[in-house]
Each structure stands twice: as structure tokens, then as C-alpha cells.
C-alpha positions in Angstrom: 85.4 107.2 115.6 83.1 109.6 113.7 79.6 108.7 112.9 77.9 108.5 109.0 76.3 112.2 110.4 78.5 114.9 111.7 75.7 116.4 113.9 75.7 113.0 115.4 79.5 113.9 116.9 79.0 117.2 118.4 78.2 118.2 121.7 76.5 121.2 120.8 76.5 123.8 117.5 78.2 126.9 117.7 77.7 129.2 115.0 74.8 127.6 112.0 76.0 129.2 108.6 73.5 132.2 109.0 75.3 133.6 111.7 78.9 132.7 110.3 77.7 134.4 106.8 76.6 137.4 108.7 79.9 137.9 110.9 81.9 137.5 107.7 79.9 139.9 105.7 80.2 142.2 109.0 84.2 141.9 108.6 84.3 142.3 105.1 82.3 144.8 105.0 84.9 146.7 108.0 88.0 145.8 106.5 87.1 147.0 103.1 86.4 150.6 104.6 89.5 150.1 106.4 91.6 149.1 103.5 89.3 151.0 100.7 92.8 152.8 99.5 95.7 150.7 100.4 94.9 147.4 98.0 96.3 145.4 100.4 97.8 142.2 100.6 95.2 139.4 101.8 97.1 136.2 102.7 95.0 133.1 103.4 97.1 130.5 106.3 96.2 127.1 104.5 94.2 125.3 105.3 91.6 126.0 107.5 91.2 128.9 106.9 90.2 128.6 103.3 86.1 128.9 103.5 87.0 132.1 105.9 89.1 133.8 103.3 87.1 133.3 100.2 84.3 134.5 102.0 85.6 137.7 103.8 87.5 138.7 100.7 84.4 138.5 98.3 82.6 141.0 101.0 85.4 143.6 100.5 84.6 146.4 98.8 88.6 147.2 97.9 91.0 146.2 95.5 93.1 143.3 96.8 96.0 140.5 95.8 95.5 137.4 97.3 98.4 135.2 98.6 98.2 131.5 100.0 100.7 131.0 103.4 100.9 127.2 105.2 102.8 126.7 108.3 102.1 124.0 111.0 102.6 123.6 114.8 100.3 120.3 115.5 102.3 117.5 113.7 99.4 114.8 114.0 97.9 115.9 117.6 95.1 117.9 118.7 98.1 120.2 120.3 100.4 122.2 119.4 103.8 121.4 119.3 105.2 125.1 120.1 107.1 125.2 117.3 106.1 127.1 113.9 107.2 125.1 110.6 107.0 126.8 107.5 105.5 124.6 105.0 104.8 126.7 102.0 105.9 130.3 101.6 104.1 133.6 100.4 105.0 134.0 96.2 104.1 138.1 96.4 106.8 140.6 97.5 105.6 142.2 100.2 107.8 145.2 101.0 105.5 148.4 101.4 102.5 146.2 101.1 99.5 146.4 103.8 99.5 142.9 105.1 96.6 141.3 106.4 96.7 137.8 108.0 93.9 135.6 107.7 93.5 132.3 110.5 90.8 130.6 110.8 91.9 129.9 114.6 94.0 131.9 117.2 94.3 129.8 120.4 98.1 130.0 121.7 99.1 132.5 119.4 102.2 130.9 118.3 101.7 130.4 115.4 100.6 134.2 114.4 103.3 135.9 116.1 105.4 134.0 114.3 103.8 135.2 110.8 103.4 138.5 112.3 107.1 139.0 113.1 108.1 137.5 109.6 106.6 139.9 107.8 107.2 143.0 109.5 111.0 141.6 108.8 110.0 141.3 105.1 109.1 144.9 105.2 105.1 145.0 104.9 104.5 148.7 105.0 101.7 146.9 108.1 100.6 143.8 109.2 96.9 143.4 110.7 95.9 139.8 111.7 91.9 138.6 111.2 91.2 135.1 113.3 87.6 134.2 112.4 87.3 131.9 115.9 89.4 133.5 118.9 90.1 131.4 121.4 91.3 133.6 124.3 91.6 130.9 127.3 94.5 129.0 125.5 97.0 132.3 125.0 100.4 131.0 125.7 101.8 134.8 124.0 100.8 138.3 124.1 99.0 138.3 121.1 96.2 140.6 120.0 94.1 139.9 116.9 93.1 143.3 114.9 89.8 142.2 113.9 88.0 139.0 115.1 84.8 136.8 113.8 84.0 135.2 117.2 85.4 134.3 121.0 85.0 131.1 121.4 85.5 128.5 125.0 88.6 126.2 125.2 86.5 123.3 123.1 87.4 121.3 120.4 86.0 122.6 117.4 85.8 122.1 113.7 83.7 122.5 110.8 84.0 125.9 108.4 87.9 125.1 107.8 88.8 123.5 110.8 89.3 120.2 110.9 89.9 116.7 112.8 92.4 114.7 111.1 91.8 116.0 108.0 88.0 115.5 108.3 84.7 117.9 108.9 86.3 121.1 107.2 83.5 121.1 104.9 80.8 121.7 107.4 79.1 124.8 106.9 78.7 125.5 110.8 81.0 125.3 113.9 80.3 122.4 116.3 82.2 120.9 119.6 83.4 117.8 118.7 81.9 114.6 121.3 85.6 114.0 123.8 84.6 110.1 122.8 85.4 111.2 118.9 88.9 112.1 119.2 89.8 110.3 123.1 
């Protein structure tokens, strides 16, 4: 059961929104030297990682086309199934394009190796993948992330994008949610 005040439900704060606003502008700011003449193809994985991609792609300095991807392996738990669903498709070709992947999460890495190898198969001229939170501990496949906002422990966390049953994606900081929350 969550509380009337969010801070009330975590066991500690993360990241405060200086310090996500300052990675962010920190990745932007790399990507759009990496990309500067390859406009490539941003696509956002809905839904958490919405606040992440709006933010990172205003602090490119490149020309870009945006694209919206949602594809789940939680159903209605707190972990994942294994299997990758694809729930709403890419509407950009992308053959010859430079891909890059935006998650708010990477904890198994299921879920981007799946995107990963889909688009390769579509043709993407490349495919780089961003994770704003890495969460190294939980790896269930070799999977690398190209550029990466923060490591994080094996904790429940939301705020920024991520969520807990559809709620606390608005936060504007990472916290660990209390066990007693979601138990």
C-alpha cells in the first residue's frame, strides 16, 4: 500500500533530479558528438523510459528522428517473465539507419537483446543501446549496454519512468521502494 507522500515509501533516494539532469545532459551531450553526422534513429522503449528520452534527446546536438517501440516481459509482476512480447511496433524504416535504443532499465537483458537482434535483422546500418539505470547483478544474457546513465544495486526502483503498478513514474528522482509497499 503506498502512502499520500512517495518519499514516505522509499527506503532511501538514489539519484535527486540534479544529478539525473546532469548524467542526462552528460549523455546527450556524448551521443550527439558520437552521432553529430549520422542523424540517427532515436527510439524511445515505452514507457518508462519516456522522461529519459525527451530529456537525452533535447541535449543532443544532432539531427535526429524519433520513433516510439513498446514491448513487455513482466505481465503484472515485479519479474520478468523471460519472454519478450511485442506490443507496439517501430512506424520508421530503418534499413541503413543508425539505431539507437533507449531503456530506462537493463536488469536481465532480455528484453534488449531481443530489440537488439530485431533490428540488426531489419537492417539498421547499427544498433547502439542507452539504459539510463544498469542493473548489472540481475544479467540473465550477455548483454552490454553502449552508453549507460547509472549502475545501480538489485533494488526495487522507480520514479523518473519507472514504475510500480502503473504508479510513481512521475517522480523526478530515483528512490528504493519500502519491501512492505509491494510484499
Amino acid at each position: 500500500m503506498l502512502s499520500e507522500n512517495p518519499r514516505d515509501d522509499m527506503k532511501e533516494i538514489l539519484f535527486e533530479e540534479e544529478q539525473i539532469q546532469a548524467r542526462v545532459a552528460e549523455l546527450g551531450a556524448q551521443l550527439g558528438a558520437d552521432y553529430k553526422d549520422k542523424t540517427p534513429l532515436m527510439i524511445c522503449v515505452l514507457r518508462g523510459a519516456a522522461f529519459f528520452f525527451t530529456d537525452l534527446c533535447r541535449r543532443m546536438d544532432c539531427k535526429m528522428d524519433m520513433d516510439f517501440i513498446a514491448v513487455s516481459s513482466y505481465g503484472h509482476g515485479q519479474a520478468s517473465t523471460g519472454a519478450v512480447r511485442l506490443v507496439k511496433d517501430v512506424s520508421i524504416d530503418m534499413t541503413g539507419r543508425h539505431v539507437i535504443i533507449v531503456e530506462d532499465i537493463i536488469d536481465t537483458g532480455l528484453t534488449l537483446r531481443y530489440l537488439t537482434k530485431l533490428f540488426k535483422a531489419r537492417n539498421a546500418a547499427s544498433v547502439a543501446t542507452v539504459a539510463f539505470l544498469d542493473k548489472k547483478e540481475r544479467r540473465e544474457v550477455d548483454m552490454n549496454v553502449d552508453y549507460s546513465g547509472f549502475v545501480i544495486p538489485n533494488e526495487f526502483v522507480v520514479g523518473y519512468g519507472l514504475d510500480f503498478e502503473d504508479y510513481l513514474r512521475n517522480l523526478p528522482y530515483i528512490g528504493v521502494l519500502k519491501e512492505e509497499c509491494y510484499s
